[in-house]
C-alpha positions, 0 to 999 in steps of 0.5 A: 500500500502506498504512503506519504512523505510527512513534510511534502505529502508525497506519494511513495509507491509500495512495491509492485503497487500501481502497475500501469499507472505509476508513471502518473503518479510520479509525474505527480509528485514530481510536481508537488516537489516543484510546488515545495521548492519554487510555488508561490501561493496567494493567500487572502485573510479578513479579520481570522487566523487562517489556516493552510490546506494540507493534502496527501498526493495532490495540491495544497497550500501549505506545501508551497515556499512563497506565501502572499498574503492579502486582504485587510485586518484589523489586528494581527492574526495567524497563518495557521501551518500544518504540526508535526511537518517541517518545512521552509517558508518565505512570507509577504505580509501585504494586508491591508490596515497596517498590522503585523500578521504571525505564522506557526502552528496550532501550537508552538513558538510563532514568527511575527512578520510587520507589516509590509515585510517579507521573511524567510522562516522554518519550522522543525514540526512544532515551533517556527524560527526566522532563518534570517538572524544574522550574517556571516560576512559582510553585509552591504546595504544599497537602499534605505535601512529601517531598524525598529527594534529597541537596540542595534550593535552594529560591528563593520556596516557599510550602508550605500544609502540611508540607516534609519534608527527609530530604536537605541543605536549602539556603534559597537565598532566606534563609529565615524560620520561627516562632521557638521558645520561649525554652528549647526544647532539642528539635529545632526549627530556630533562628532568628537571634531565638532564638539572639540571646535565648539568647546575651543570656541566657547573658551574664546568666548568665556575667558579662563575659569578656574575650577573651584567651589561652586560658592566661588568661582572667578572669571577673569575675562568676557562677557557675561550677559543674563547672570541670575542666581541668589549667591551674593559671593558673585561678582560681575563687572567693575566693582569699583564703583559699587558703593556709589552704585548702592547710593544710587538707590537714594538719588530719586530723592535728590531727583525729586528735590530738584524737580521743585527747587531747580537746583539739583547740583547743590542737591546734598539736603533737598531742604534748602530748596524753597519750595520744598516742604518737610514736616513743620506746623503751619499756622495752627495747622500740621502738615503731615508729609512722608519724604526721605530727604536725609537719605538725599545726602547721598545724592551727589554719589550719583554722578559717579554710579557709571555702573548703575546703567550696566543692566540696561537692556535687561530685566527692568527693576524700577526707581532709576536702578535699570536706567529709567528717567524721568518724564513730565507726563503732567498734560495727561495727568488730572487731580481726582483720577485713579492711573495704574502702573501697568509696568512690570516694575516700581515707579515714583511719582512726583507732584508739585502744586501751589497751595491756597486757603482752606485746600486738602491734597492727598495723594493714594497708592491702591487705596493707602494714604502716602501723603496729606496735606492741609492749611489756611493760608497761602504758600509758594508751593509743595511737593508730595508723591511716592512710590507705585508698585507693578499693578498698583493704582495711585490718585491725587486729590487737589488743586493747583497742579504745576507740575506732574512727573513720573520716573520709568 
């Protein structure tokens, strides 16, 4: 009686079986061999594992070497091969809807094929393998290379066109690549070349900087521009002039001083200006008015506090410190309206004004009374203002406005 081969089904003809006909079934199985070795088989899948045909003696499916598969999925299901047969298989997942397909049979280890790929892959009857893990020499690419996997150690590769890396790429063998130009900030990968020049050239750049406690480190040459930092042992420019510079915090008064008395070089005690009123008793009246003129003995120190414009163009800080000046805003200014300061810093605000019989002035930051005055009899003139934080309101109330001026 005839049997089967267990692979490739074929007919083996038991002696003195088939008289008169064994030609026929040898010519048989001559072509179910070719269809082993060389058959292409048009497989079509539609949401389902799909399992092969696998006859004795005649034509199947399973018995071809080229496996494409079409049809659409969405997800990935099985090529469903025959157990127990070892065999060799290439396969072309062309589905359609992007998914991965597996091939294996009812039980054992499976091969997952991407989307779009063609694999060469073998089973031994119960589990299947990729034939195709490695090369024994050389391996030239001339298209573009696609790596999807998680890691890449790469020995001597040489590659004609394009290695793309989604995953981790480890150059096992170090590696070279075109240095990019000087300056480039895209992407590109860096070569021990173009980051040696950029090093050089930012040591141009920032002078020689000693290795040393972070608490205290000294630059000596450069620019440095955008210094921020709450360490005070930081010390940036000419330092020279940094007691003047500090007294330059007190020349707004002295700005101030001179704004009513005219004569802002003689400005060491504001009090001598005529027109500038401090604290005193009026008639029967008490003038409560908030200035630091005391402080304004420093004033003259201002002329030299060069430093004090060094931060110019950067973070504004308010009251003259980053060079702010001061501006005669009095024709849009009115007694009796609230103005914000819509700044992100501080202002001062200045006011001169005459007095007149039974008169009130008054002058209010968001609400709170900085300056108040009020009396019975006429004077030359008077002076009141303060300071306005970022986003605070101010108003004055009064008549005889000579004179409005803000510093910003």
């Amino acid at each position: 009686m005839s049997t089967y081969t267990t692979s490739l089904k074929i007919q083996e003809i038991a002696s003195g079986d088939q008289s008169g006909v064994w030609g026929a079934t040898t010519n048989t199985n001559w072509t179910l061999i070719e269809q082993a070795v060389a058959g292409v088989q048009s497989i079509v899948m539609a949401n389902a594992n799909y399992t092969l045909t696998n006859l004795n003696g005649v034509s199947d499916e399973a018995r071809n070497m080229v496996l494409v598969v079409t049809g659409t999925n969405s997800g990935i299901y099985q090529i469903v091969a025959p157990l127990n047969q070892p065999k060799m298989y290439v396969v072309y997942n062309n589905t359609t809807g992007g998914y991965a397909i597996t091939i294996g049979a009812s039980s054992g280890a499976v091969i997952t094929i991407p989307n779009g790929v063609t694999a060469q892959v073998y089973t031994d009857g119960t589990n299947f393998y990729s034939a195709q893990t490695g090369s024994a020499g050389n391996f030239l690419v001339n298209g573009n290379l696609s790596v999807t996997g998680s890691q890449v150690d790469v020995g001597n590769m040489s590659i004609g066109g394009t290695l793309g890396v989604t995953g981790a790429a480890s150059l096992n063998g170090g590696g070279t690549s075109t240095t990019p130009t000087t300056g480039d900030n895209t992407t590109k990968i860096a070569t021990t070349a173009f980051v040696t020049t950029a090093v050089t050239n930012a040591t141009g750049s920032l002078g020689t900087m000693s290795t040393q406690n972070a608490n205290n480190v000294t630059i000596t040459g450069g620019t440095i521009n955008g210094v921020t930092g709450t360490n005070s042992g930081l010390t940036v420019g000419n330092a020279t002039n940094a007691t003047n510079a500090t007294n330059a915090t007190n020349a707004t008064n002295a700005t101030t001083a001179a704004s009513c008395s005219g004569n802002a070089a003689t400005a060491t005690n504001p009090q001598s200006g005529g027109s500038f009123i401090t604290s005193s008793n009026i008639g029967s009246q008490s003038v409560s008015f908030a200035t630091n003129a005391t402080n304004a003995t420093n004033a003259t120190n201002a002329t030299t506090a060069t430093n004090s414009n060094q931060f110019q163009g950067k973070t504004k800080l308010g009251l003259g410190i980053t060079g702010e000046t001061w501006h005669d805003v009095t024709g849009s200014r009115s007694q009796g309206v609230t103005y914000p300061n819509s700044n992100s810093y501080p202002i001062s605000v200045s006011i001169c004004f005459g007095t007149n019989n039974d008169q009130n002035w008054s002058f209010y930051v968001d609400g709170i009374r900085l300056g108040f005055l009020q009396e019975h009899q006429d004077f030359n003139g008077a002076w009141m203002g303060g300071i306005v934080p970022p986003g605070s309101t101010y108003i004055f109330y009064g008549n005889y406005m000579s004179t409005w001026s803000e510093l910003y």
